[in-house]
C-alpha positions in Angstrom: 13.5 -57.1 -164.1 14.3 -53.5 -164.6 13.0 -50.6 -166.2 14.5 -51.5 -169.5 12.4 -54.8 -169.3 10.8 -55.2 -172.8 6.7 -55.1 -172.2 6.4 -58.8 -173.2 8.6 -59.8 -170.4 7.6 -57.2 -167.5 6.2 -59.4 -164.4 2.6 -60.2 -163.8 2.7 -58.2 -160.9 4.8 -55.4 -162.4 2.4 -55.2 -165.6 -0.9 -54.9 -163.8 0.3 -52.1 -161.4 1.4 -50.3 -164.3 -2.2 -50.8 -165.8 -3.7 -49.7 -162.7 -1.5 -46.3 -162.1 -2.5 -45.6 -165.9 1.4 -45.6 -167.1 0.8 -48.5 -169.9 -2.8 -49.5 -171.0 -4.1 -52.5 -171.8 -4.4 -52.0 -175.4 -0.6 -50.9 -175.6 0.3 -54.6 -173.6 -2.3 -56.5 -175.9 -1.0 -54.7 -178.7 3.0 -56.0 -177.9 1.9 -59.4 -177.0 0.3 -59.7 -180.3 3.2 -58.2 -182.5 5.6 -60.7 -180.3 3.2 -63.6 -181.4 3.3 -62.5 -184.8 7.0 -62.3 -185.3 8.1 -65.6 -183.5 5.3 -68.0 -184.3 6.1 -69.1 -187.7 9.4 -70.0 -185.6 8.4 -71.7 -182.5 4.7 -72.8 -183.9 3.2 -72.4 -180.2 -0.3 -71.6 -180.7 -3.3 -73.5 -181.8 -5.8 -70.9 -181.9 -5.1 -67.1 -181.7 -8.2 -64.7 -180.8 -6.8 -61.3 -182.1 -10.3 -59.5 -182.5 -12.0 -60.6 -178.8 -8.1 -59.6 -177.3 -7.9 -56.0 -178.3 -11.8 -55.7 -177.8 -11.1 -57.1 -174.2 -8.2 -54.4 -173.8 -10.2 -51.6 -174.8 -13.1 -52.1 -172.4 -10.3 -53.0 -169.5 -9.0 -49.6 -170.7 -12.3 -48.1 -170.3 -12.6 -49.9 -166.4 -9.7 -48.0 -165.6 -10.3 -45.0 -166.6 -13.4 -45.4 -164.5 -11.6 -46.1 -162.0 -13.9 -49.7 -161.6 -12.9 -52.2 -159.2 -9.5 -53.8 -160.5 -8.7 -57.7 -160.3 -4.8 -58.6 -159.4 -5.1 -59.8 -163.5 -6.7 -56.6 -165.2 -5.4 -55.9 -168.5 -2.6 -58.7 -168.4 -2.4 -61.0 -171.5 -2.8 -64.8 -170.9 -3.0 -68.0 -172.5 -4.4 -71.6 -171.7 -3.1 -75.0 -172.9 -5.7 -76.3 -175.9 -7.0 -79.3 -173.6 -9.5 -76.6 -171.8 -12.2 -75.4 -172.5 -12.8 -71.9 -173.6 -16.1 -70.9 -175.5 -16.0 -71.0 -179.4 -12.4 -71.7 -179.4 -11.2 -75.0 -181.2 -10.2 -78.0 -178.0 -8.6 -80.5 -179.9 -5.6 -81.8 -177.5 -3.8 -82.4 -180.6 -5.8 -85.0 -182.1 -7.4 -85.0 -185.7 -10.0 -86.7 -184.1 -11.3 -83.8 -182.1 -10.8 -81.3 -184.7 -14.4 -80.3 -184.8 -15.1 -79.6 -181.0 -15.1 -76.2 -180.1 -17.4 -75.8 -176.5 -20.0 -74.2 -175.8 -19.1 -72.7 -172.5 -15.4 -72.1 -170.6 -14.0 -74.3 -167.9 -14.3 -72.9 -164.7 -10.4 -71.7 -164.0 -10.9 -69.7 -167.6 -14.1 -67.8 -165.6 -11.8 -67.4 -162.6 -8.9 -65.7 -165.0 -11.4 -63.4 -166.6 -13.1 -62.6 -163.5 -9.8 -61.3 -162.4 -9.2 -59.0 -165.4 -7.3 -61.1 -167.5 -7.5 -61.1 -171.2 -6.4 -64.5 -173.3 -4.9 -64.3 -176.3 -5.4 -67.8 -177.6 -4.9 -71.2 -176.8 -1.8 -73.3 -176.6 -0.3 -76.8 -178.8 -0.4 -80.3 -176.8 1.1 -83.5 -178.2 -2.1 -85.7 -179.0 -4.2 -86.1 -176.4 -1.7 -84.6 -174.5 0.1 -88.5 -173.8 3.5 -87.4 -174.2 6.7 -85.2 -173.1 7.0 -83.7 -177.1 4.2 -80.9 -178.4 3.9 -82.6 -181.9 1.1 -84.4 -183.6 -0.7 -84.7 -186.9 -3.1 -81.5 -186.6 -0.9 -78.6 -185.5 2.6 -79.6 -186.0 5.5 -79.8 -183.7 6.1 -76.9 -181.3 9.9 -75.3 -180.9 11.9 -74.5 -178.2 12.5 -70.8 -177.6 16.0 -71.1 -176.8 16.8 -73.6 -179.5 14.4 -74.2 -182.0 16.1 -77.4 -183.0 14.6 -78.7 -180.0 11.5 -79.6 -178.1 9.8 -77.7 -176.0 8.6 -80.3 -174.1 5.0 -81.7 -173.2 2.4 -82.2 -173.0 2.2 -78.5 -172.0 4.9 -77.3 -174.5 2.7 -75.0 -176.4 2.0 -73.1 -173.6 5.9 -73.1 -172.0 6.7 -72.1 -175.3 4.5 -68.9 -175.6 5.3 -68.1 -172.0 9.3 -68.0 -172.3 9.2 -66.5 -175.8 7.3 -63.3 -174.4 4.1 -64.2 -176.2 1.8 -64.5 -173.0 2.6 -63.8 -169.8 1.6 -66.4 -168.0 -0.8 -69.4 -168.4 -2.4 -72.8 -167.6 -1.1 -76.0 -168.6 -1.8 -79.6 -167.0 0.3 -82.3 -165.5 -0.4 -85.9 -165.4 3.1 -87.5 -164.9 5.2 -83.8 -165.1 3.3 -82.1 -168.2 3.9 -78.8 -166.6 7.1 -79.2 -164.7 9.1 -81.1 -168.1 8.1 -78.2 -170.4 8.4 -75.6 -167.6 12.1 -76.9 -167.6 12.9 -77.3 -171.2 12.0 -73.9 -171.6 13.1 -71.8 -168.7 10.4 -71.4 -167.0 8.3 -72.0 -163.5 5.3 -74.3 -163.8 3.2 -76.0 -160.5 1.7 -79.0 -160.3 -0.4 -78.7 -157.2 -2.2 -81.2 -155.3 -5.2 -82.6 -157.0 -8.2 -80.8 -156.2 -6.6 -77.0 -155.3 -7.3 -76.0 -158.7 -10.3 -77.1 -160.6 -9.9 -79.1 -163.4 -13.8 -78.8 -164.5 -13.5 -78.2 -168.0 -10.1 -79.9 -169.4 -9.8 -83.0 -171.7 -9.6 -86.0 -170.8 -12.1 -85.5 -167.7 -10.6 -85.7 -164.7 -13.6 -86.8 -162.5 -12.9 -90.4 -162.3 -11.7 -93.2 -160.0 -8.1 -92.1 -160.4 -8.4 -88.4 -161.6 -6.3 -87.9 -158.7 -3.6 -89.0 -161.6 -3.9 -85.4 -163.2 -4.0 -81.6 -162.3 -4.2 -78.4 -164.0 -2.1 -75.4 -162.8 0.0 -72.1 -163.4 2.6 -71.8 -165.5 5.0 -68.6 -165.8 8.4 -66.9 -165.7 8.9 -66.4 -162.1 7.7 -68.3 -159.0 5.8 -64.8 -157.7 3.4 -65.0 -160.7 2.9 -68.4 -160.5 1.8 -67.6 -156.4 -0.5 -64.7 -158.4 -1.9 -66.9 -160.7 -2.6 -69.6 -158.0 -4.2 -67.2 -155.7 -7.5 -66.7 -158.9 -7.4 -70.2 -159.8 -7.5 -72.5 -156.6 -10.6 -73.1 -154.5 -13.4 -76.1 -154.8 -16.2 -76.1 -157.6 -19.4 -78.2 -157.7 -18.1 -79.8 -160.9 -15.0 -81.2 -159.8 -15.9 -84.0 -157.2 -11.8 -84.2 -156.3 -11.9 -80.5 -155.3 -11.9 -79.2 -151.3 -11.6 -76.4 -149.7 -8.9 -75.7 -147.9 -8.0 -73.2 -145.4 -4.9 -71.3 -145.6 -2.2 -71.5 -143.2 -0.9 -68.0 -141.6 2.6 -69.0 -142.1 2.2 -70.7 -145.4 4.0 -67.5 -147.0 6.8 -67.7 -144.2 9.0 -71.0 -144.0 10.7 -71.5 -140.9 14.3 -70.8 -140.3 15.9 -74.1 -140.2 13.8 -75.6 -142.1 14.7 -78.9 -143.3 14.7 -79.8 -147.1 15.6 -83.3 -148.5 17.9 -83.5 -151.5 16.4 -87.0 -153.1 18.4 -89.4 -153.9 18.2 -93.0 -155.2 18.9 -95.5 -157.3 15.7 -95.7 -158.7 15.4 -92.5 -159.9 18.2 -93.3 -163.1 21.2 -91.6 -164.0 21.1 -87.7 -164.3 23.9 -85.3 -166.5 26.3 -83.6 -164.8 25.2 -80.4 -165.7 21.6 -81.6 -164.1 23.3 -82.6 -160.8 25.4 -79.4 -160.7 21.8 -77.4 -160.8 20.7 -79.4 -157.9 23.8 -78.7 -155.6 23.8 -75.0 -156.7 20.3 -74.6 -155.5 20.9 -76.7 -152.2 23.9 -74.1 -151.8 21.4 -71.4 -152.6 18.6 -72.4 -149.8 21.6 -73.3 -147.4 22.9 -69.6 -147.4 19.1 -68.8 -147.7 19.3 -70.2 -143.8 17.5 -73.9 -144.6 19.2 -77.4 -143.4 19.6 -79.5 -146.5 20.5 -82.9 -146.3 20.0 -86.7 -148.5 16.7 -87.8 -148.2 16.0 -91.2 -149.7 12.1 -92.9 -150.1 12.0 -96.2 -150.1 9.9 -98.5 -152.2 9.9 -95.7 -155.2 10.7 -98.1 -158.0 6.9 -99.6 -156.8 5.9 -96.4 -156.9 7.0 -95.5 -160.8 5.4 -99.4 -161.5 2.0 -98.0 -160.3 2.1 -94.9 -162.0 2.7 -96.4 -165.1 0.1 -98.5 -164.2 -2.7 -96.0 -164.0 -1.1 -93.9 -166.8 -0.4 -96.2 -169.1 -2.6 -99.5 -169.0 -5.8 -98.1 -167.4 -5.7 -94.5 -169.4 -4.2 -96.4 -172.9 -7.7 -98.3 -172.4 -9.9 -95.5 -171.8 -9.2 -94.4 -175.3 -9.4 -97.3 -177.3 -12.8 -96.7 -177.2 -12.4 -93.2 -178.3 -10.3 -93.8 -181.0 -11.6 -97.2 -182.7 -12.3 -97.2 -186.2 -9.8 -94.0 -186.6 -6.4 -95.3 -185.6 -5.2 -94.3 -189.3 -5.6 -90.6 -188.5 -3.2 -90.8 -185.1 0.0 -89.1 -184.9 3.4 -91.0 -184.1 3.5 -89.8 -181.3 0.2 -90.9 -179.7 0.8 -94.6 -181.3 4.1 -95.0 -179.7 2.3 -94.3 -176.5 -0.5 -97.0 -177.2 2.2 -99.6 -178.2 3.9 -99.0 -174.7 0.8 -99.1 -172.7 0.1 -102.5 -174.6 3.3 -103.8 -174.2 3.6 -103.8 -170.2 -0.4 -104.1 -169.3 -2.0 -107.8 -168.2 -4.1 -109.3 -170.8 -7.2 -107.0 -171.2 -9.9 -106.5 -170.0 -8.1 -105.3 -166.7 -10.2 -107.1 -163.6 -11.9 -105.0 -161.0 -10.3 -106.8 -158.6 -6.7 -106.2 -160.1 -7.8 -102.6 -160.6 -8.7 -102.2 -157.3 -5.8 -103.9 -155.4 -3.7 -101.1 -157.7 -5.8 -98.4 -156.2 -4.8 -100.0 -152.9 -1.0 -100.5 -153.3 -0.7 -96.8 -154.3 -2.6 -95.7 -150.8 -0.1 -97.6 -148.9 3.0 -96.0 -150.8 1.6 -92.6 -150.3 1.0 -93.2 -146.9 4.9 -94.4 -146.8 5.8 -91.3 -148.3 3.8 -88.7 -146.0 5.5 -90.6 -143.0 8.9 -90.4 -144.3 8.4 -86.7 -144.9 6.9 -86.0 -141.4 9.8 -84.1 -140.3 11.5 -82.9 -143.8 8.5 -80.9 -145.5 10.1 -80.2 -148.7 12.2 -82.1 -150.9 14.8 -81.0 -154.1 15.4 -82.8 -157.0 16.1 -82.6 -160.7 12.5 -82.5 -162.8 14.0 -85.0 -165.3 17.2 -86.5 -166.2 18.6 -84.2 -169.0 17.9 -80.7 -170.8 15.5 -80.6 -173.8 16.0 -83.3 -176.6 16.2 -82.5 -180.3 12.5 -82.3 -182.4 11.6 -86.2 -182.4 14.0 -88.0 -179.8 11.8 -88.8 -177.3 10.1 -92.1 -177.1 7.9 -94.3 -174.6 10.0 -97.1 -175.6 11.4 -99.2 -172.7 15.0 -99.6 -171.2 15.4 -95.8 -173.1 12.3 -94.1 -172.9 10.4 -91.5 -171.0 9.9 -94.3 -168.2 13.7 -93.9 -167.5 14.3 -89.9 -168.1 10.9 -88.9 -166.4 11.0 -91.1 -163.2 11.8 -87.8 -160.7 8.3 -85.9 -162.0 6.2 -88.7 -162.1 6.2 -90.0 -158.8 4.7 -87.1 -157.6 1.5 -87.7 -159.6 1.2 -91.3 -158.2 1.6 -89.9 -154.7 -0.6 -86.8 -155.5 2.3 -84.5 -153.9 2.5 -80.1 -155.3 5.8 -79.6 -157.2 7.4 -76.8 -158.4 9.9 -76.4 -161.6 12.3 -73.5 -161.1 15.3 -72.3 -163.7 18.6 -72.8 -162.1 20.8 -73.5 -164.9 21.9 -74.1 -168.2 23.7 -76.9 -170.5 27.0 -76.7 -172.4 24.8 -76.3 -175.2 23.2 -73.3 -173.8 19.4 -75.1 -172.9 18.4 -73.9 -169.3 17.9 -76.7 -166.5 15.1 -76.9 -163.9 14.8 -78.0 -160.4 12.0 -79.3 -158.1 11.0 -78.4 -155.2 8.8 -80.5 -153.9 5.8 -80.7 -150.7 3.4 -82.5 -149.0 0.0 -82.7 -150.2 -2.1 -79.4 -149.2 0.9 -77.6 -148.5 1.3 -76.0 -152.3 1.7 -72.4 -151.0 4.5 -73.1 -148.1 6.6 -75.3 -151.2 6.1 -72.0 -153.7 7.0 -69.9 -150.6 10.5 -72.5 -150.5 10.8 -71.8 -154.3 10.0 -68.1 -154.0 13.3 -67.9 -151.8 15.2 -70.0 -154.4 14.3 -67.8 -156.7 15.3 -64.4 -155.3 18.9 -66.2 -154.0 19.6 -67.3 -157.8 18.6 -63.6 -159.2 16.4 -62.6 -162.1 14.9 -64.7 -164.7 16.9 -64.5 -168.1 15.4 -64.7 -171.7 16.0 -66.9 -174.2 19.3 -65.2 -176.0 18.0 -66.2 -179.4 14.8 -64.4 -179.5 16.2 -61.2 -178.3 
């Protein structure tokens, strides 16, 4: 970015220094964020729940800290958002669903304390697909979400709210969730960087559905942002263990995680198993490879084995065990869900043994997935990161995606969701763009623990392929 960088669009980093030194305030950066989200939303439909009042009375007393000259966090004054699937106190949580219309929390989820305590202010909170089971933001309360760069088409999901505001210059930066690529899909529909880091680095105390459960391993909440160096600012306030989150650990911090070796070796995965890409999707993934090659790395093909058992268990957790989770949830009330959310239900019914699912069957799942992560961290003992496509094509038009099989998400999704099955950090990065002028993602992918040396990888990707572009349409 350079000097002539509209305010909406400046850098986290860039934007709080500027706070800090006193050349923009808080309330001038609130005050464009809000204008931005009043001009575009009617188009793009990205927010559930804007907080206008709180916002500028948040700038004003971060105005007033600086001008005291009070201890500063690395977020002070910067404008944020968080997907609607987290709690923050008095504003509506309904992960898309009619059936949660009414909740509001009392209290915020602990990675909302951690952005405030670092001087952030949020503008609002961010439109899911219901109860966030799908890669399209749509559903029967809020309405379909747009995508910036073509508002004929989706913005993905179930984090598409929040990829959405992000690339469109209403927030900054944000939180979204990931369950099987729910920040990485939307991240790379809409030109973006999103993490999914390994369960646990980031507290997920707070979010809906709970993740504190058998297999909450499944699901993570993380960053989401323009550039890779904002997501590494934003993961710096959020990570670290919290009482309420029995999956979260501390974890010490490597000296070199910020400084990947030369020579390092990175994977380019292939297989079979992973479906048919575009072309345009393939050519992304060689011009990165290109890109860390001159950056000094050793790429190469890299091939897992076993990873169509791999996608089987996935769906397995995702789709039979989750689907009935929340038939208790919504029985008696199925006439108020979305399309979306059925189609889900009708897939998870379709391909699950005859319920109830036995503990024993259950538990020899848990099992099998062990043993294929276990394959997987042994066939990346000596290649640390892996690249790959985040899905199989650009963003779909409003209303094209389905969980329906032989032509579904199970066949367009398969390179994100392995990662959740496997519990692995990934990182969607903008690399290039479609005939039709929608950008394309890659992945960079780690070991489990290792979230700061594969955003390191990415951070290097990123400065070889040049500054982030905005969506043309919006400008």
């Amino acid at each position: 970015m350079n000097t002539m960088t509209p305010l909406h669009y400046q850098p986290i980093a860039e934007m709080a220094l500027k706070i800090r030194s006193k050349e923009i305030s808080p309330c001038e950066v609130v005050d464009a964020h809000l204008r931005r989200v009043s001009a575009l939303e009617p188009q793009l439909n990205a927010f559930v729940h804007m907080d206008e009042a709180h916002a500028r009375e948040q700038a004003r007393a971060a105005e007033a800290a600086t001008l005291r000259r009070d201890a500063l966090g690395p977020l002070h004054g910067v404008p944020l958002t968080v997907k609607s699937c987290i709690d923050v106190a008095g504003w509506p949580c309904a992960a898309g669903s009619l059936l949660r219309r009414v909740n509001r929390p009392s209290g915020d989820a602990t990675l909302v304390r951690r952005l405030r305590k670092a001087g952030a202010i949020l503008l609002g909170n961010t439109n899911t697909p219901e109860f966030l089971m799908a890669y399209e933001t749509d559903n029967r309360l809020s309405g379909k979400t747009s995508n910036p760069w073509n508002t004929e088409h989706s913005s993905g999901g179930s984090s598409g709210g929040e990829a959405s505001a992000i690339a469109s210059g209403c927030s900054a930066g944000g939180v979204g969730s990931d369950g099987g690529g729910s920040i990485r899909v939307p991240a790379h529909f809409c030109g973006i960087c999103g993490l999914k880091p390994t369960p646990g680095r980031i507290p997920s105390t707070g979010h809906y559905p709970a993740g504190n459960s058998s297999f909450g391993w499944l699901g993570v909440v993380g960053p989401m942002a323009r550039t890779v160096s904002d997501l590494k600012i934003l993961f710096e306030v959020l990570r670290g263990p919290d009482p309420g989150d029995a999956l979260s650990s501390p974890i010490p911090i490597s000296e070199n995680a910020s400084s990947p070796p030369a020579k390092l070796r990175i994977g380019i995965l292939e297989g079979h198993q992973l479906g048919n890409v575009t072309p345009e999707t393939q050519l992304a993934v060689r011009q990165a490879a290109q890109l860390l090659a001159y950056q000094g790395f050793i790429l190469e093909p890299f091939r897992l084995k076993n990873l169509e058992r791999v996608l089987e268990l996935w769906w397995f957790f995702f789709g039979s065990v989750v689907g009935e989770l929340f038939r208790g949830e919504i029985r008696g009330s199925e006439e108020l869900l979305s399309p979306i959310f059925r189609d889900y239900l009708e897939a998870a019914r379709a391909s699950s043994p005859a319920p109830p699912i036995l503990m024993e069957h259950f538990v020899g799942m848990c099992a099998a997935r062990d043993c294929e992560r276990a394959a997987i961290l042994s066939a990346m003992r000596n290649v640390p990161v892996l690249l790959s496509p985040v899905c199989a094509a650009p963003a779909f038009r409003h209303g094209k995606g389905t969980w329906k099989a032989g032509e579904g998400y199970q066949e367009t999704m398969r390179h994100s969701q392995w990662l959740n099955l496997a519990g692995f950090p990934g990182v969607s990065v903008p690399m290039g763009r479609s005939p039709e002028g929608l950008p394309i993602g890659v992945q960079l992918i780690g070991r489990p623990y290792e979230d700061e040396f594969v955003l390191s990888v990415a951070e290097h990707l990123e400065t070889a392929r040049g500054a982030w572009t905005p969506p043309p349409l919006l400008e």
